[in-house]
C-alpha positions in Angstrom: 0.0 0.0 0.0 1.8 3.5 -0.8 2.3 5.3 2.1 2.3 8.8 1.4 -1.6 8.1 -0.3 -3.7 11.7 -0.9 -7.1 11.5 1.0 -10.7 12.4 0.4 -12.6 13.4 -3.1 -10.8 16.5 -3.3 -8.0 14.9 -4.7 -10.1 13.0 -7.0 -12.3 15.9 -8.3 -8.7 17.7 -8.6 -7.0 15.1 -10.8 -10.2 14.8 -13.3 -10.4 18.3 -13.5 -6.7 18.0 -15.2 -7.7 15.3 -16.9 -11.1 17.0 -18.3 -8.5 19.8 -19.3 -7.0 18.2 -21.8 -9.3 14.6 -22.8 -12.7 15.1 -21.4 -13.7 11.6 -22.2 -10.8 10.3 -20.5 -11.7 12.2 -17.7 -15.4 10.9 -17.7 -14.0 7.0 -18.0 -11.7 7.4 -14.8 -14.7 9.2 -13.0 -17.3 6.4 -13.7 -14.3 3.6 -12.7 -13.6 4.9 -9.5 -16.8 6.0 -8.6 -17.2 2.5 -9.1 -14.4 1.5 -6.7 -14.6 3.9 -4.2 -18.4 4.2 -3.9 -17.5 7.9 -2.8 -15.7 6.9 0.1 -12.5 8.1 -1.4 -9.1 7.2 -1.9 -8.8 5.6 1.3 -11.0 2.4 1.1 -8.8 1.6 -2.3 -6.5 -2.0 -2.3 -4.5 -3.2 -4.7 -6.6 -6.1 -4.4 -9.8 -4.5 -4.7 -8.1 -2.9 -8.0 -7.6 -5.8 -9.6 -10.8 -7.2 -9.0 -12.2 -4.5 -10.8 -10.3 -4.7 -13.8 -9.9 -8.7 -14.4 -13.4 -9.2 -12.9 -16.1 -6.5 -12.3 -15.0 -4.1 -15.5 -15.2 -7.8 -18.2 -18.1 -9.5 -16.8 -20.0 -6.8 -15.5 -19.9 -3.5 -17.6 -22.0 -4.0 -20.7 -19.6 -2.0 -23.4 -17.5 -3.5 -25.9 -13.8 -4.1 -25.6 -12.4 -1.0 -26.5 -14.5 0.9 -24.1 -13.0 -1.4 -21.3 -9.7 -1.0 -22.7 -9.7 2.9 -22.7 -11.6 2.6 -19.2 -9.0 1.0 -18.0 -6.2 3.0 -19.5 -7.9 6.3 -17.8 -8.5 4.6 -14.2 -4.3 4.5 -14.9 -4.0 8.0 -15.5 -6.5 9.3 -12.7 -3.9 6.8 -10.4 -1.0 8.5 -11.7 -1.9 12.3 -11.4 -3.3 11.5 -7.5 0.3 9.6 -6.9 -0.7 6.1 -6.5 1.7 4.7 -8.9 1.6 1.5 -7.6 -2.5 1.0 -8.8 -1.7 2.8 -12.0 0.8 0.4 -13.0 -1.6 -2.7 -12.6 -4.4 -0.5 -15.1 -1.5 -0.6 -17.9 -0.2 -4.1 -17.2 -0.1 -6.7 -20.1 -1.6 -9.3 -17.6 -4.5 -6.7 -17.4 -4.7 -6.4 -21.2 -4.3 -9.8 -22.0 -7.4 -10.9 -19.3 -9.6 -8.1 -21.0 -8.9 -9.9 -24.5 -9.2 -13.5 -23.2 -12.8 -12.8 -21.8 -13.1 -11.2 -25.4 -12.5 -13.7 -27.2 -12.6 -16.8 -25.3 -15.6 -16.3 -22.8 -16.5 -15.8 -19.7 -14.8 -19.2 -18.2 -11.6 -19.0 -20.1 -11.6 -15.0 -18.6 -12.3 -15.7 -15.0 -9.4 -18.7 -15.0 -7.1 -16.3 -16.1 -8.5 -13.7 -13.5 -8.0 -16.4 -10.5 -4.5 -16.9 -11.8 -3.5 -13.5 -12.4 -4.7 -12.6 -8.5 -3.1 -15.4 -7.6 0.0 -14.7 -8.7 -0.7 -10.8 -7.7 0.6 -11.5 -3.9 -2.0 -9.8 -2.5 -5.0 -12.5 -3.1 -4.8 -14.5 1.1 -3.5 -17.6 0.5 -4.6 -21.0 1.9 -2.5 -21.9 5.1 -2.1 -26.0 4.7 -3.3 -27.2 8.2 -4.6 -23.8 9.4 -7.1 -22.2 6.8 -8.8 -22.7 3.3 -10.6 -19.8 2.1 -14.2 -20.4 1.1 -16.0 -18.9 -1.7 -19.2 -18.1 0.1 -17.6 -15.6 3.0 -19.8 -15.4 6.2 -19.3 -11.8 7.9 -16.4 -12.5 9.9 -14.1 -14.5 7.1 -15.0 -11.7 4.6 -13.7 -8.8 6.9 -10.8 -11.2 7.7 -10.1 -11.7 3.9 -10.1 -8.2 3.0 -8.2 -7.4 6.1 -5.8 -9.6 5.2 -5.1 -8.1 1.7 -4.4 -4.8 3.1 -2.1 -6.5 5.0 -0.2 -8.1 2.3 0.3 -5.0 0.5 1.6 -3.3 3.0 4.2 -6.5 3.2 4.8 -5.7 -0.7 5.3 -1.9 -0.3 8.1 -2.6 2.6 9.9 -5.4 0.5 8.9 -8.3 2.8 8.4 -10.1 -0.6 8.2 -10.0 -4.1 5.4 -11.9 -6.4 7.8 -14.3 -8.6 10.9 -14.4 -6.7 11.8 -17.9 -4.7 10.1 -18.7 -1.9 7.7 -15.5 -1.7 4.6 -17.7 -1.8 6.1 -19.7 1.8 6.4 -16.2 3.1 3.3 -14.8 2.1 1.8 -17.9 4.1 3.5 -17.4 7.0 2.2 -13.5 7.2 -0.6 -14.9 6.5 -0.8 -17.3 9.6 0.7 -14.6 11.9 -1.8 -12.2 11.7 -4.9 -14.6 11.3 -3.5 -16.3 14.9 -2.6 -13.5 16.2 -5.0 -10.5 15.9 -4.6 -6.9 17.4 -5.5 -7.1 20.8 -8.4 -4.8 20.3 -9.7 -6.8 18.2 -13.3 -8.1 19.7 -14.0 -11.5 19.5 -10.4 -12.5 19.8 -7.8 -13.4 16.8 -9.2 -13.6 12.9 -8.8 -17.1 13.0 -11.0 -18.1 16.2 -13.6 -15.3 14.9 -13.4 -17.3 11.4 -14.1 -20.8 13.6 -16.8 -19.6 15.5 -18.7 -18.1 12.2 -18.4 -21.4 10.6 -19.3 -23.4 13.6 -22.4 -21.8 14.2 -23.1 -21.9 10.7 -22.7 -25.6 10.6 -24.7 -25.9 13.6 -27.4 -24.2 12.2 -30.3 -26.1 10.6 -33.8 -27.0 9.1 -34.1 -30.1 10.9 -35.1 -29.6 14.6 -33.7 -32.9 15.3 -30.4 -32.0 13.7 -30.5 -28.5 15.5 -31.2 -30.5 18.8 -27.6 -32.6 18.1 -25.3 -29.8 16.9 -26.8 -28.0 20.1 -25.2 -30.5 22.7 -21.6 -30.5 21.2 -21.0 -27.3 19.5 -19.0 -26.1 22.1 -17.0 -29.0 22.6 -15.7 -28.4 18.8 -14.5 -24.9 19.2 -10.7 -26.2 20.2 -8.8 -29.3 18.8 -9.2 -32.7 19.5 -6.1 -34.6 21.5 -5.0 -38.0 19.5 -6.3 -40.8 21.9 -3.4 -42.9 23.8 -4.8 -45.8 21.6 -4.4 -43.9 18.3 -1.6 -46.4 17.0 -4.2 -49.6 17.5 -6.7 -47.9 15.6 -4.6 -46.9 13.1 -3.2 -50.1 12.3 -4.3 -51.0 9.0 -3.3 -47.6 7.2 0.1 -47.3 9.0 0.2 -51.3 7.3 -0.6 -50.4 3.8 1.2 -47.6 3.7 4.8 -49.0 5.1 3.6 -52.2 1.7 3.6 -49.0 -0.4 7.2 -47.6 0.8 8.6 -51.0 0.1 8.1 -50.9 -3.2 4.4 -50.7 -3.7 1.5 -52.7 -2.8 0.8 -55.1 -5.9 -2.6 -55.2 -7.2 -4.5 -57.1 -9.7 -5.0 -56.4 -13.2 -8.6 -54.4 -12.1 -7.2 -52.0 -10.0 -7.7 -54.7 -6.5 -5.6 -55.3 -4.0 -3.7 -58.9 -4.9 -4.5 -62.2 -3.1 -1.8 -62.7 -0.6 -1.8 -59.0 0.6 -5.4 -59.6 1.2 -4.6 -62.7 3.0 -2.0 -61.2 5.2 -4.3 -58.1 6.0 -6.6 -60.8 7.1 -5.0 -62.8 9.4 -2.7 -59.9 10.7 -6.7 -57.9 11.4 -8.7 -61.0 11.9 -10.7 -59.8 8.7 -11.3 -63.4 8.2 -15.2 -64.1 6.8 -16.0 -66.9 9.6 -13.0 -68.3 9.3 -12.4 -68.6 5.5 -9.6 -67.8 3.3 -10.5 -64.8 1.5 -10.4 -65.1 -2.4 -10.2 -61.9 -3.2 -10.3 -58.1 -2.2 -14.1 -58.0 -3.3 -14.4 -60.9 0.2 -13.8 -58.4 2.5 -15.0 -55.0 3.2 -12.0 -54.0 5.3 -9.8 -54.4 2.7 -11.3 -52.4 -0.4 -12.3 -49.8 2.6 -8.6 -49.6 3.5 -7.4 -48.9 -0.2 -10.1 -46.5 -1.4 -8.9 -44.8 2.3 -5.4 -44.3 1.6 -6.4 -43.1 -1.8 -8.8 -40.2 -0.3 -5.7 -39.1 2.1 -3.8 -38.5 -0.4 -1.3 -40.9 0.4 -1.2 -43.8 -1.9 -1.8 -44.0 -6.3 -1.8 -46.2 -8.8 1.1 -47.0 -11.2 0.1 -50.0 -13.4 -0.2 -52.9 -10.9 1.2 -51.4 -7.7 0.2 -48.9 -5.4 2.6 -46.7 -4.5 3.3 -43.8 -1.5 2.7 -40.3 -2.8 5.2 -37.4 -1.4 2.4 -36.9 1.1 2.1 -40.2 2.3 5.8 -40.2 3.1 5.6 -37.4 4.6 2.4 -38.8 7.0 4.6 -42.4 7.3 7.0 -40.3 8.5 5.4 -37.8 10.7 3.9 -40.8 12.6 0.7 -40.7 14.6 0.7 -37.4 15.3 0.3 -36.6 11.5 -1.9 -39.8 10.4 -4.6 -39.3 13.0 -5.9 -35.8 11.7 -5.4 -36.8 8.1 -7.7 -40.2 8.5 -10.4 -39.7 11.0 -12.0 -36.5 9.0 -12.4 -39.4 6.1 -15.0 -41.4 8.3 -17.5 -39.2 6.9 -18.3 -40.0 3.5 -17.8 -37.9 0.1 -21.1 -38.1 -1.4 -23.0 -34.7 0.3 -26.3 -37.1 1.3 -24.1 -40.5 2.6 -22.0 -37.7 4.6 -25.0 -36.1 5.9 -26.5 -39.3 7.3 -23.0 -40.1 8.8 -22.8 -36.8 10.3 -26.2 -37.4 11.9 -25.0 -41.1 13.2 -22.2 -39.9 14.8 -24.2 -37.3 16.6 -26.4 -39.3 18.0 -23.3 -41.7 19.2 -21.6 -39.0 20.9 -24.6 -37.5 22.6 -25.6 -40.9 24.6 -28.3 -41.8 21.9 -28.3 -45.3 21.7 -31.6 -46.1 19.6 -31.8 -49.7 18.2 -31.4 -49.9 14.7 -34.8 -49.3 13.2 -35.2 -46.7 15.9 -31.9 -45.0 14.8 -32.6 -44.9 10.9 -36.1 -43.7 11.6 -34.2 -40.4 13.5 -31.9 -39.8 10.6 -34.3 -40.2 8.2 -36.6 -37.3 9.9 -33.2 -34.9 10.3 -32.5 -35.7 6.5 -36.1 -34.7 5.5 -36.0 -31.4 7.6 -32.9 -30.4 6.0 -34.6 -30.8 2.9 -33.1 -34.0 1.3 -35.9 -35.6 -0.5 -35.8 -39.4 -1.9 -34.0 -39.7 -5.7 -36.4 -42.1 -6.6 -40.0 -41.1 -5.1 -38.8 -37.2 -4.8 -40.7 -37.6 -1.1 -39.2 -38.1 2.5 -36.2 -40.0 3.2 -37.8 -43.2 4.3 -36.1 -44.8 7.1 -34.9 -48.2 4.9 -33.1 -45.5 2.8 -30.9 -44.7 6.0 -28.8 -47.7 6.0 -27.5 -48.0 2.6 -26.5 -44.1 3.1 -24.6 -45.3 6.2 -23.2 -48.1 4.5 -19.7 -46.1 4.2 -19.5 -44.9 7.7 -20.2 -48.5 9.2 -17.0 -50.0 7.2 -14.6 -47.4 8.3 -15.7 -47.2 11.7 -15.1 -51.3 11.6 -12.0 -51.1 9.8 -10.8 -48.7 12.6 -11.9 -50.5 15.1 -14.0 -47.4 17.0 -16.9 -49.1 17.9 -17.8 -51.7 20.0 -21.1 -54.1 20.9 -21.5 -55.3 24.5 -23.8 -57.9 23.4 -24.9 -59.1 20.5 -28.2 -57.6 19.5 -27.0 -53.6 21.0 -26.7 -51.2 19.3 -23.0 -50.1 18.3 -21.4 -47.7 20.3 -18.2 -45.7 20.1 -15.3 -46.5 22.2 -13.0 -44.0 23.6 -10.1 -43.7 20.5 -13.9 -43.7 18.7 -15.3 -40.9 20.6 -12.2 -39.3 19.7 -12.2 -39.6 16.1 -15.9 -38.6 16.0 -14.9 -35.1 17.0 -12.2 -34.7 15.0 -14.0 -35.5 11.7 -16.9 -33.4 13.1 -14.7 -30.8 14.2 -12.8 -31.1 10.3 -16.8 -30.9 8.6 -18.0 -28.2 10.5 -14.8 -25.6 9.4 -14.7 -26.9 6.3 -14.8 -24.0 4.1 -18.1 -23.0 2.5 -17.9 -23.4 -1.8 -21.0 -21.9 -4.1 -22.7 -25.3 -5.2 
């Protein structure tokens, strides 16, 4: 952000009146632009992110003229920046990047224009970027997360105007995260409601909590609260973890071999097997497709990130050396989110189960599927193949995901046969943590 920036519409009205001097039309382009920007707050409320925006986003999509019009448009907003000494705005107006953006929304469309818009901000150093284990930015922005963003961009430019980093140089992008991180954890202690990143929490926390469904509202009621910090990895971690911290030391040695479909081969599922007592009532497993715990396992370590295919082995990704390594510590907050479910109405019904688990429900099973059904319906999920309610037989194919990972983890346990399942204590554990991981989950436009 220049430092020595002129205040107020005065200097505004005094640099068109220059301008008008000498190109009158000129003059009237830079007026409507920042009028445009500034919404007559003047020079002040200006960023060089908010600049940019305008020219690679609102000025293309939004201004009905042709692409000369937005050409010169943008060429005065330059000019207005230059007589009121903001040197650093005018130079993105005359950019080639900013040209070049103008052209592709020309001529290739809207998508083509706003890919070339996110990368261009991207690459601007002033667009927040995501902190890897601390923040993704969503692209619907409750209150707080949008004054954090912007905040946040104002921040950044002031990192670019003192030379704390330069878009394009090496490493820039690791320091721009850590500013990043440092002032979303650590806010200005005047600051109400504590540091950006707690106020970012909370927001999304009580957004998540929020519902249709009074049954649902009921759930999220009880444990809100208990969400608001991290969860601790359980003593018992390592025992639950078992079978990934398995498959994944198969795939540092050289890859876990597979059959010509994509399976895991015979003998590794044999040895998972015996090693996991996976074993069907006692019979040799033929094939992955014979037990659940082992397809469960692979399509698991694929979701983390931490295994892929190469012809007919499965080998460890940079990332799943990186959790092998790491341990525990590392593999526990990376797994347990996954016992919810990708599909948006299977995860829905697993978020639901797992509520009811941690909040002492412990309905038999008809009884159960008859409560998630009713907090599916409230929310407004309807039935793909009747378009009415969720009926309560639908319930258990939806939770057919959750039930095989919370088996192949080994975070629930029966006291007799007949009860219903509950969680044990490393189970309990994980339950939070992939609740926890759900509800800050940044919000995306569907």
């Amino acid at each position: 952000m220049d430092m020595e920036r002129p205040s107020g519409e005065a200097a505004i009205e005094a640099a068109l009146a220059e301008l008008a001097a000498t190109n009158p039309t000129m003059a009237e382009d830079a007026r409507t632009a920042v009028e445009s920007l500034t919404v007559g707050q003047g020079l002040e409320v200006l960023s060089l992110h908010g600049v940019a925006d305008f020219l690679w986003y609102q000025l293309p999509v939004k201004w009905l003229s042709d692409i000369e019009d937005k050409r010169q448009i943008a060429a005065a907003l330059g000019r207005l920046f230059e007589r009121v000494g903001l040197p650093r705005y005018a130079t993105i107006c005359a950019a080639p990047v900013t040209a070049t953006i103008l052209d592709t929304y020309d001529q290739q469309g809207e998508s083509a224009g706003l890919a070339a818009y996110q990368r261009a901000l991207a690459a601007s150093g002033v667009q927040p970027p995501e902190v890897p284990g601390l923040l993704t930015w969503g692209t619907m922005l409750g209150t707080e997360e949008a004054s954090a963003y912007w905040a946040m961009t104002e921040r950044l430019e002031l990192a670019l105007a003192a030379g704390e980093y330069t878009p394009g140089t090496r490493g820039w992008r690791s320091t721009a995260q850590r500013i990043t991180a440092e002032f979303l954890t650590s806010g200005p202690v005047e600051l109400a409601g504590g540091a950006w990143l707690d106020r970012i929490h909370t927001e999304r926390l009580g957004s998540w909590a929020d519902s249709r469904s009074a049954v649902r509202t009921a759930l999220t009621g009880t444990i809100t609260n208990q969400l608001l910090t991290p969860v601790e990895v359980p003593a018992d971690a390592d025992h639950h973890l078992a079978p990934v911290h398995w498959l994944l030391e198969l795939a540092a040695d050289g890859g876990v071999p597979l059959t010509v479909t994509g399976t895991l081969a015979r003998a590794v599922v044999r040895e998972g097997a015996h090693r996991f007592d996976w074993l069907p009532l006692g019979r040799q497993p033929r094939s992955e497709s014979d037990l659940p715990e082992a397809w469960t396992l692979r399509r698991l370590a694929t979701e983390i990130g931490a295994v892929r295919r190469r012809g007919r082995r499965l080998l460890l990704t940079p990332a799943g050396r990186r959790l092998l390594t790491a341990g525990t510590p590392a593999l526990w907050p990376a797994v347990m989110p996954r016992l919810l479910p990708t599909p948006p109405a299977a995860a829905a019904a697993a978020e639901i189960a797992l509520l009811l688990m941690l909040t002492g429900h412990r309905p038999g099973y008809d009884q159960r599927n008859r409560q998630i059904a009713d907090a599916l319906t409230g929310e407004g999920w309807r039935s793909q193949s009747t378009g009415g309610p969720i009926e309560p037989g639908q319930t258990g194919w939806l939770l057919g995901e959750l039930a095989r990972r919370l088996d192949l983890l080994r975070l629930t346990e029966q006291r007799r046969p007949g009860d219903a399942q509950t969680l044990t204590t490393g189970g309990a554990a994980a339950a939070y943590t992939a609740l926890r991981h759900h509800a800050l989950a940044p919000r995306n436009t569907p």
